[in-house]
Every structure is written in structure tokens, then in C-alpha cells.
C-alpha positions as CSV (number, residue, x, y, z in Angstrom):
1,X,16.9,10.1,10.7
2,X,14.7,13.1,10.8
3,X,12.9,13.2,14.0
4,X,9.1,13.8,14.5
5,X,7.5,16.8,16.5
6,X,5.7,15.5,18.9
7,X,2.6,17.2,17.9
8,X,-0.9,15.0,16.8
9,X,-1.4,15.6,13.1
10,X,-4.6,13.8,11.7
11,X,-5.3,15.3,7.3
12,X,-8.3,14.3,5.5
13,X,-8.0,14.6,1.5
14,X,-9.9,14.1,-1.5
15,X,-5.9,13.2,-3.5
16,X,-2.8,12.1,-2.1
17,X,-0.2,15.1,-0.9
18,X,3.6,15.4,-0.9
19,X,3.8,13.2,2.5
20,X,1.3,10.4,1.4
21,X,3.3,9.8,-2.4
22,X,6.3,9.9,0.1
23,X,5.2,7.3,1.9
24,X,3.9,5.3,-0.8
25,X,7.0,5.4,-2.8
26,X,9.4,4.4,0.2
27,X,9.9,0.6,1.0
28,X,7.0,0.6,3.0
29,X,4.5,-2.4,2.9
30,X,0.7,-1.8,2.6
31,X,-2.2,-3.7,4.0
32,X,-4.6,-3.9,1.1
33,X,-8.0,-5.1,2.0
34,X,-10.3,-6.5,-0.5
35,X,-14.2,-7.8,0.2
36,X,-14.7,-11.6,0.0
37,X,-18.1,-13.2,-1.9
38,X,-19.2,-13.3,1.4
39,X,-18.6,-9.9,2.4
40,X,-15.3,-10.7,4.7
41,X,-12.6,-8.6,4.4
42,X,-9.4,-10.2,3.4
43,X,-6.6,-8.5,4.3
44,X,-2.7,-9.4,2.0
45,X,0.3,-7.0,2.9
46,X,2.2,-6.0,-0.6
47,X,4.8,-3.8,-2.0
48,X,3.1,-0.2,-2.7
49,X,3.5,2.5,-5.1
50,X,2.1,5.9,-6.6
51,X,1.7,7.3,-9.8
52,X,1.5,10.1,-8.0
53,X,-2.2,10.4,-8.4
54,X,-3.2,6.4,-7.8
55,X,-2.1,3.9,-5.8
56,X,-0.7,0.4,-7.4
57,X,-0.4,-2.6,-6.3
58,X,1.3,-5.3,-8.2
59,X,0.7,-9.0,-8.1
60,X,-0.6,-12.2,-9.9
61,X,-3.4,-12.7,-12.0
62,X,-5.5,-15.3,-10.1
63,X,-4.9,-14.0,-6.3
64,X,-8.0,-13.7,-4.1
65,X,-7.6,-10.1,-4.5
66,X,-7.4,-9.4,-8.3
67,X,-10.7,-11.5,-7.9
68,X,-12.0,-9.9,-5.5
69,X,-11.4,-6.5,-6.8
70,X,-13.3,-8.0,-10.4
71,X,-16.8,-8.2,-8.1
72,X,-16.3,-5.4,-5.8
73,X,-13.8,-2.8,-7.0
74,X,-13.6,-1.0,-3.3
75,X,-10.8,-1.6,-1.2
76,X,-8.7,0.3,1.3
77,X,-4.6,0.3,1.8
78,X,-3.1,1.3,4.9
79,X,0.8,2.2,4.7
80,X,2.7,2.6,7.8
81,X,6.2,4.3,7.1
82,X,9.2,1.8,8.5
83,X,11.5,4.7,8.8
84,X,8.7,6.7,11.4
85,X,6.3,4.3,12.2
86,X,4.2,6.9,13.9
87,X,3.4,8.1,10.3
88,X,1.1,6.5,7.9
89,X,-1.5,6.7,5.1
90,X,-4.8,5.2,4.7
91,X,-6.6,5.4,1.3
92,X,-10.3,4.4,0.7
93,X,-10.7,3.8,-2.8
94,X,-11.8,1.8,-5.8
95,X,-9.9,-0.3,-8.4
96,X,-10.5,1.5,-11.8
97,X,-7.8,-0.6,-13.8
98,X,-5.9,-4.0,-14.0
99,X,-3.1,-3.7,-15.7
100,X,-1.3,-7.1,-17.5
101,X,1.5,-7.1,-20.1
102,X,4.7,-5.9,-20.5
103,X,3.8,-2.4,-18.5
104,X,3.4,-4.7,-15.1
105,X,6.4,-7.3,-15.9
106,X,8.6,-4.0,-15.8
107,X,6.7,-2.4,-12.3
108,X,7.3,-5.5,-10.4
109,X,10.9,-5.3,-11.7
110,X,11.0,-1.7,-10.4
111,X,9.3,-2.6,-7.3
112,X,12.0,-5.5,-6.9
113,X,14.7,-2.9,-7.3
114,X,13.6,-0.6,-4.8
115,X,12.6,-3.3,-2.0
116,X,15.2,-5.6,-2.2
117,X,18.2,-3.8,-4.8
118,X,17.5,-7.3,-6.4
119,X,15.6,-8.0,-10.4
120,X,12.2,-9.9,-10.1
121,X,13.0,-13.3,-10.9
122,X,11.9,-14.5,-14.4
123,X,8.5,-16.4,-13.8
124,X,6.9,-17.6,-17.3
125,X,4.0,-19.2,-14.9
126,X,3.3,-16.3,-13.6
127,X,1.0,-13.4,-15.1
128,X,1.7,-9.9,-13.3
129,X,-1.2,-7.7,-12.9
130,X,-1.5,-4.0,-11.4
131,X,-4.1,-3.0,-9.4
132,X,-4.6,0.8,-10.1
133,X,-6.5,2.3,-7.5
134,X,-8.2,5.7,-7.3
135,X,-8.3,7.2,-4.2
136,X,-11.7,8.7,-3.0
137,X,-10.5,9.2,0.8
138,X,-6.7,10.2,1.8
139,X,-6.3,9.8,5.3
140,X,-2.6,11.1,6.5
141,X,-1.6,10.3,10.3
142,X,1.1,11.5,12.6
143,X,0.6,9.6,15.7
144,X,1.9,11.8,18.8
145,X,2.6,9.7,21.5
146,X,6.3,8.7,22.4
147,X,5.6,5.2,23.9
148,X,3.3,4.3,20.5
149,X,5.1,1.2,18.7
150,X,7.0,0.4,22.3
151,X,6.5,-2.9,23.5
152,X,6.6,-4.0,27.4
153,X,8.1,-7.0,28.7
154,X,5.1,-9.4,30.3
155,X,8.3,-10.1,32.7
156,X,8.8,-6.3,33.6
């Protein structure tokens, strides 16, 4: 496993970079918040991925978020990377396209294959959409401190 320099490393972007499609295209999980009617966020975790230019997000037509995103396309996604946790991306955005058919049956299939080395199950009841989002704000973090993501014993 490569190994971080423990240096503080904070990037502000208008587009994702080389580190931020990394991230997004590992088998990292995102935190996707939407905006309720009521102006509440509502937060889901999902499987991420890039086009290299937009983030997507794949999931079921009728979600609180593919609603959500119909009234009030803005969102944000944070991605932690699993394999350095001390790295992650944060995009600010706004759903420009939903994407149904056969083009999302075969990205949650990919998605399957790269999270779990396993196909999507075949779910007739189900109708896959992608959430393409545009990114307006790229935020890319490298968080310096050793101790960050250690946990202390109450007992200790």
C-alpha cells in the first residue's frame, strides 16, 4: 500500500483531476446528499463513479433522491478513499441528466463487478436510473494528521 506524506494538502477545482477520477473510480462509497421538500438534507451512501468529467450515481427510479434531484437538481457527494482514508473528494454540483434504459441496466452491472466481482442480480421490478452530475466545486483533501481515523478505547 502506497504510504501518504505527512504533509496537509487541501485543492480547490472548477473539474475533477487525476486523484479525484481515482478516487471515484476505486470501491469507494459516496455520501450523496440531496435537499428534501422541506429543505432537509438527506444524506444515502452509494456506489460512485466518473465519466471522467461527471460524477454518476446509479440507483432506482422512485428513491427519495432521484425525486429529490427532479425539484432541486443540487447536491453534493463526498468520497472518502477505503484504501487511505485520510484522502477524499467532495464535489458540489448539480444533476444535469437521469439516465434510464439499457445504458444504466449495464452501469449498475459494471458497478456490481467492480464492488463485489459479482453480476447485478436480474430485477424486472426494478427501473435503474443514473444520476449524472456536473461538478461546479472539486474539493480534493489529504488530511495530515497520523492519529485521524484512530479510535480510543473509553476503557483506556
Amino acid at each position: 500500500m502506497e504510504t501518504i506524506p505527512e504533509t496537509e494538502e487541501t485543492r480547490h477545482m472548477k473539474e475533477l483531476d487525476e486523484e479525484s477520477i481515482t478516487i471515484l473510480k476505486g470501491k469507494n462509497y459516496a455520501a450523496l446528499a440531496t435537499i428534501n421538500k422541506d429543505g432537509s438534507p438527506q444524506v444515502t451512501l452509494n456506489a460512485v463513479d466518473t465519466d471522467g468529467k461527471n460524477v454518476l450515481i446509479n440507483t432506482s427510479v422512485g428513491r427519495i433522491k432521484v425525486e429529490n434531484t427532479k425539484r432541486d437538481r443540487r447536491v453534493c457527494v463526498v468520497v472518502p478513499d477505503n484504501v487511505q482514508p485520510r484522502r477524499r473528494v467532495t464535489v458540489f454540483g448539480e444533476v444535469i441528466e437521469q439516465i434510464t434504459g439499457e445504458k444504466a441496466k449495464k452501469h449498475i452491472n459494471e458497478i456490481s463487478l467492480r464492488y463485489s466481482g459479482k453480476e447485478y442480480p436480474d430485477r424486472p421490478e426494478q427501473i435503474r436510473v443514473i444520476l449524472t452530475i456536473k461538478p461546479n466545486k472539486v474539493l480534493y483533501e489529504r488530511v495530515a494528521d497520523p492519529s485521524y481515523g484512530k479510535f480510543v478505547s473509553e476503557t483506556s
